[in-house]
Chimera marker file (.cmm) of the C-alpha trace (Angstrom):
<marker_set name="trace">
<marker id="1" x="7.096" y="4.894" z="-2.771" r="1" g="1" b="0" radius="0.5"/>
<marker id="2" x="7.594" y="1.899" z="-0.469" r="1" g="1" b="0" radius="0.5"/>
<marker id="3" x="5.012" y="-0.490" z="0.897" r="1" g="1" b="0" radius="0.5"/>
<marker id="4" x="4.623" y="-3.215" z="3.432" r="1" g="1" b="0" radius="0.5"/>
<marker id="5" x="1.761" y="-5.158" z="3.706" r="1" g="1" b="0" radius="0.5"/>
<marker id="6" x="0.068" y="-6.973" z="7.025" r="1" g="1" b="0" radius="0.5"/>
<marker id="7" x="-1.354" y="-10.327" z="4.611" r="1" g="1" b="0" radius="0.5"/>
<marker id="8" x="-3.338" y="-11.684" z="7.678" r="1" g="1" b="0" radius="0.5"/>
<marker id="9" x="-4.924" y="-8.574" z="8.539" r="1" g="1" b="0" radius="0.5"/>
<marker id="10" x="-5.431" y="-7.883" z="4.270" r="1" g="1" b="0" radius="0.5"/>
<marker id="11" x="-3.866" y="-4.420" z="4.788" r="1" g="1" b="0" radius="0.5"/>
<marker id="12" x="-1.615" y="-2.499" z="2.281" r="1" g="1" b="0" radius="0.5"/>
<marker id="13" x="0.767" y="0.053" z="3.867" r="1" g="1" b="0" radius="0.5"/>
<marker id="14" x="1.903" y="2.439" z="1.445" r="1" g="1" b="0" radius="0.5"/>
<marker id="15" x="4.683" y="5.296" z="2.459" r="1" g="1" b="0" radius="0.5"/>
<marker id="16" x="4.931" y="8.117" z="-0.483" r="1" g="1" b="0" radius="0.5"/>
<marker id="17" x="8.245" y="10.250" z="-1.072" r="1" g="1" b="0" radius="0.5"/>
<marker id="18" x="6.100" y="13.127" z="0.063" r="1" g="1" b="0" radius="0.5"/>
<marker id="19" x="6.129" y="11.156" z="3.509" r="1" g="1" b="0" radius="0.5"/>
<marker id="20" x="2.525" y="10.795" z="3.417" r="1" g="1" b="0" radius="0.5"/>
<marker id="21" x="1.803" y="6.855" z="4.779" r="1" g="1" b="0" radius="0.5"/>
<marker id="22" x="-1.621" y="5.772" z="3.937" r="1" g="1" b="0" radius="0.5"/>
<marker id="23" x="-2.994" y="2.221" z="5.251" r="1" g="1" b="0" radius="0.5"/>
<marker id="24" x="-5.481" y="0.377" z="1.861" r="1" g="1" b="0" radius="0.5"/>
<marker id="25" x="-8.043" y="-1.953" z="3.758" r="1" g="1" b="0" radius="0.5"/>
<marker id="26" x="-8.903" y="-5.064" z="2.303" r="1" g="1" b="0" radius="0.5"/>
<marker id="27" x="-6.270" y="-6.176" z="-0.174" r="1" g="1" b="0" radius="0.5"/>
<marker id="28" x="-5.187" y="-9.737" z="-0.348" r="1" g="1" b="0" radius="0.5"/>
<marker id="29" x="-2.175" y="-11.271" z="-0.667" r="1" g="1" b="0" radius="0.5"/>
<marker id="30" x="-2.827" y="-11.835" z="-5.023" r="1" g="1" b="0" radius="0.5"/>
<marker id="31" x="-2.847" y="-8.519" z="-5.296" r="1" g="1" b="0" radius="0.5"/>
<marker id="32" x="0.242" y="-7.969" z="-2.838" r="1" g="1" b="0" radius="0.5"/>
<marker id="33" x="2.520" y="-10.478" z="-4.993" r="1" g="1" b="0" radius="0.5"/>
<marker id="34" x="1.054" y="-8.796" z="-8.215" r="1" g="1" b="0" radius="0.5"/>
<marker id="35" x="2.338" y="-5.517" z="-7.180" r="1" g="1" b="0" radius="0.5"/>
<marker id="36" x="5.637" y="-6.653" z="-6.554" r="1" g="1" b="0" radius="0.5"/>
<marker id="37" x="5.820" y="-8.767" z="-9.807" r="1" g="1" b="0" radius="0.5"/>
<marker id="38" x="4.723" y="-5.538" z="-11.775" r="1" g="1" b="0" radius="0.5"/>
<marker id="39" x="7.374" y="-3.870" z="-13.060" r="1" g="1" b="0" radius="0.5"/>
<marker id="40" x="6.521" y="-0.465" z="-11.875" r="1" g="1" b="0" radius="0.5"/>
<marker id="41" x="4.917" y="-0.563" z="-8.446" r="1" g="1" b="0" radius="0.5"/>
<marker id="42" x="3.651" y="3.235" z="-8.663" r="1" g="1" b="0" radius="0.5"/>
<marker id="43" x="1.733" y="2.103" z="-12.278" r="1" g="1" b="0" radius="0.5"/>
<marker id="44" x="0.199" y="-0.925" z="-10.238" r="1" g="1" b="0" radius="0.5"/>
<marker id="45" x="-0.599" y="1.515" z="-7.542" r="1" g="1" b="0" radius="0.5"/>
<marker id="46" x="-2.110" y="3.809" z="-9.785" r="1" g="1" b="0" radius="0.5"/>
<marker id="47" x="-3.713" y="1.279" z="-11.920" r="1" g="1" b="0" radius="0.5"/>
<marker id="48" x="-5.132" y="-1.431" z="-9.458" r="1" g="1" b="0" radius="0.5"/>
<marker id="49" x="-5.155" y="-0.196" z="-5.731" r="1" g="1" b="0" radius="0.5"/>
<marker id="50" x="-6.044" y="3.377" z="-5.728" r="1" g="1" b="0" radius="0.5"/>
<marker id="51" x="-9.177" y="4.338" z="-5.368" r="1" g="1" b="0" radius="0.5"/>
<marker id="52" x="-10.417" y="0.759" z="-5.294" r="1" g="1" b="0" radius="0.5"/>
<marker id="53" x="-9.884" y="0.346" z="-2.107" r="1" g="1" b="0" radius="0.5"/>
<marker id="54" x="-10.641" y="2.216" z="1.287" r="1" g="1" b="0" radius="0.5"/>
<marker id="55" x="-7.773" y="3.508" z="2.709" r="1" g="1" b="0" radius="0.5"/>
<marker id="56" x="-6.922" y="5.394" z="6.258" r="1" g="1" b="0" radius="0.5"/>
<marker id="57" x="-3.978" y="7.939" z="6.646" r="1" g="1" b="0" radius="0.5"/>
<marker id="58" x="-1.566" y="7.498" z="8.747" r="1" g="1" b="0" radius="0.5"/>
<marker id="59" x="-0.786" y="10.950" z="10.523" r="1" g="1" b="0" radius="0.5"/>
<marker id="60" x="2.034" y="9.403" z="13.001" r="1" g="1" b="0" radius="0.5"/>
<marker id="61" x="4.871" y="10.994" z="12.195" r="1" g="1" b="0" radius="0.5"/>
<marker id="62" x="7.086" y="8.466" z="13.848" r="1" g="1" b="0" radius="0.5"/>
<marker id="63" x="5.334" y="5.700" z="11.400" r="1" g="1" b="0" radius="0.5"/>
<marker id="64" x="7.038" y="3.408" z="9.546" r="1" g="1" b="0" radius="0.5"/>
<marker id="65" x="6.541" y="0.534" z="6.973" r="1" g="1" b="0" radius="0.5"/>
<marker id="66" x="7.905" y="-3.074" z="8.147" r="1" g="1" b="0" radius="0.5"/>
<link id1="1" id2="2" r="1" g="1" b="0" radius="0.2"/>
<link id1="2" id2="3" r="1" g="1" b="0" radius="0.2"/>
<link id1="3" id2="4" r="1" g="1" b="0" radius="0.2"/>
<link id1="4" id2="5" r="1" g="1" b="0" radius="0.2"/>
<link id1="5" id2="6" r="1" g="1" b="0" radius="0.2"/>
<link id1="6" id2="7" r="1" g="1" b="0" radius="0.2"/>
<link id1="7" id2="8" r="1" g="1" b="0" radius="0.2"/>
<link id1="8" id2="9" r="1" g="1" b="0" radius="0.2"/>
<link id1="9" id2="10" r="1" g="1" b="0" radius="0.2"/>
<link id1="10" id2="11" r="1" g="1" b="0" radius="0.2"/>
<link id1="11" id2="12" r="1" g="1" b="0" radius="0.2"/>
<link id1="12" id2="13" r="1" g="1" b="0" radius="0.2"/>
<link id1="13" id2="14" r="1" g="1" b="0" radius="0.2"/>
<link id1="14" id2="15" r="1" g="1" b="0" radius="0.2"/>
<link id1="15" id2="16" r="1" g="1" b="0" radius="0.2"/>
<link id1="16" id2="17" r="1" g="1" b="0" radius="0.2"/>
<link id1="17" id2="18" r="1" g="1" b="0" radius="0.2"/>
<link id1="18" id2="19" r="1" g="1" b="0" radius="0.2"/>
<link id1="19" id2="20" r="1" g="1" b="0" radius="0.2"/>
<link id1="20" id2="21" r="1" g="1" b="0" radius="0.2"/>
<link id1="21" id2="22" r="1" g="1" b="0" radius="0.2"/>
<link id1="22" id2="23" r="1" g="1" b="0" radius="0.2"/>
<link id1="23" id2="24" r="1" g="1" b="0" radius="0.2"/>
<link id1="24" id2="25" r="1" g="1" b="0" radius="0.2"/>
<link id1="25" id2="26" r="1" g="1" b="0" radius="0.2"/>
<link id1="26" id2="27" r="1" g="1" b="0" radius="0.2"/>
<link id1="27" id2="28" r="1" g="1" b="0" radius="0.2"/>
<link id1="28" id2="29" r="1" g="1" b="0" radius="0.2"/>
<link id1="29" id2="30" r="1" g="1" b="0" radius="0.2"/>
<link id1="30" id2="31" r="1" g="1" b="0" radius="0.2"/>
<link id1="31" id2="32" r="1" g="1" b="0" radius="0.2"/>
<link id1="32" id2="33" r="1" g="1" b="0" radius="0.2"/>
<link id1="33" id2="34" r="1" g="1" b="0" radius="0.2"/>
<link id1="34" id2="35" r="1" g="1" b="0" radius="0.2"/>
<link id1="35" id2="36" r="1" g="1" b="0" radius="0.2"/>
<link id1="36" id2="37" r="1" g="1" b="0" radius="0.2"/>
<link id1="37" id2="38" r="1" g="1" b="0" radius="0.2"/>
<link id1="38" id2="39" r="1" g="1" b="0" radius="0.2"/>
<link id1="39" id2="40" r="1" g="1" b="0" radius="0.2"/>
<link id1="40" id2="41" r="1" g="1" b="0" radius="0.2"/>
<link id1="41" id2="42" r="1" g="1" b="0" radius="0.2"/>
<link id1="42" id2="43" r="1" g="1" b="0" radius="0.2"/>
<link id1="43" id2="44" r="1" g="1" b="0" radius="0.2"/>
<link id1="44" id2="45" r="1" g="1" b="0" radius="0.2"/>
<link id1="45" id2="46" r="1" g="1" b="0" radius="0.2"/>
<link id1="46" id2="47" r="1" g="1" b="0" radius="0.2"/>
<link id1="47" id2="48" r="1" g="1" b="0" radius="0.2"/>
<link id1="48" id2="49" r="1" g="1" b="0" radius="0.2"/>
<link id1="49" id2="50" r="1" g="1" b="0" radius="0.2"/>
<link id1="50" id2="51" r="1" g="1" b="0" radius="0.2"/>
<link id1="51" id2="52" r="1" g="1" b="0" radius="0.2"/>
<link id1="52" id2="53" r="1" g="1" b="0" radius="0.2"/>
<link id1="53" id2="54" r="1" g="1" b="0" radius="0.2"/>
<link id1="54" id2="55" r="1" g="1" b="0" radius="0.2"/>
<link id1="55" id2="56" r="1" g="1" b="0" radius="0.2"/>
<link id1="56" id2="57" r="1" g="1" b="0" radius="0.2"/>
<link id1="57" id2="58" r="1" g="1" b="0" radius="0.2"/>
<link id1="58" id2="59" r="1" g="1" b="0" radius="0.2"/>
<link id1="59" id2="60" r="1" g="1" b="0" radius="0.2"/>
<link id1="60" id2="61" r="1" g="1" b="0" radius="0.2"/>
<link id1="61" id2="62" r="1" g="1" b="0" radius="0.2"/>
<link id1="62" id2="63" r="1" g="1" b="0" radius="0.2"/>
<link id1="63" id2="64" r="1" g="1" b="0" radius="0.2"/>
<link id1="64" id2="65" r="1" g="1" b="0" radius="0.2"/>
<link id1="65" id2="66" r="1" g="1" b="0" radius="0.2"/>
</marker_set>
């Protein structure tokens, strides 16, 4: 899994090792520096962002996470 995250725009980009890339709308930066403090960022995932927020896929194939 590997993520990026847009703080001003409060958008969470997550990239899965499927290659799925889903965009989570509306997360702010607490929760960004939470999930990188936690020390497994699929169990924060899983725990706190999932399904708590809305989220968009991203079907570009040429997408990638800054």
């Amino acid at each position: 899994m590997t993520v990026g995250c847009d703080c001003t725009e409060h958008i969470l980009q997550v990239e899965f090792q499927s290659g799925d890339a889903y965009q989570y709308l509306g997360v702010d930066e607490d929760t960004w520096e939470d999930l990188h403090s936690f020390d497994s960022i699929a169990s924060f995932f899983n725990q706190d962002i999932k399904g708590r927020y809305d989220c968009d896929r991203l079907d570009n194939p040429d997408y990638t996470i800054k």
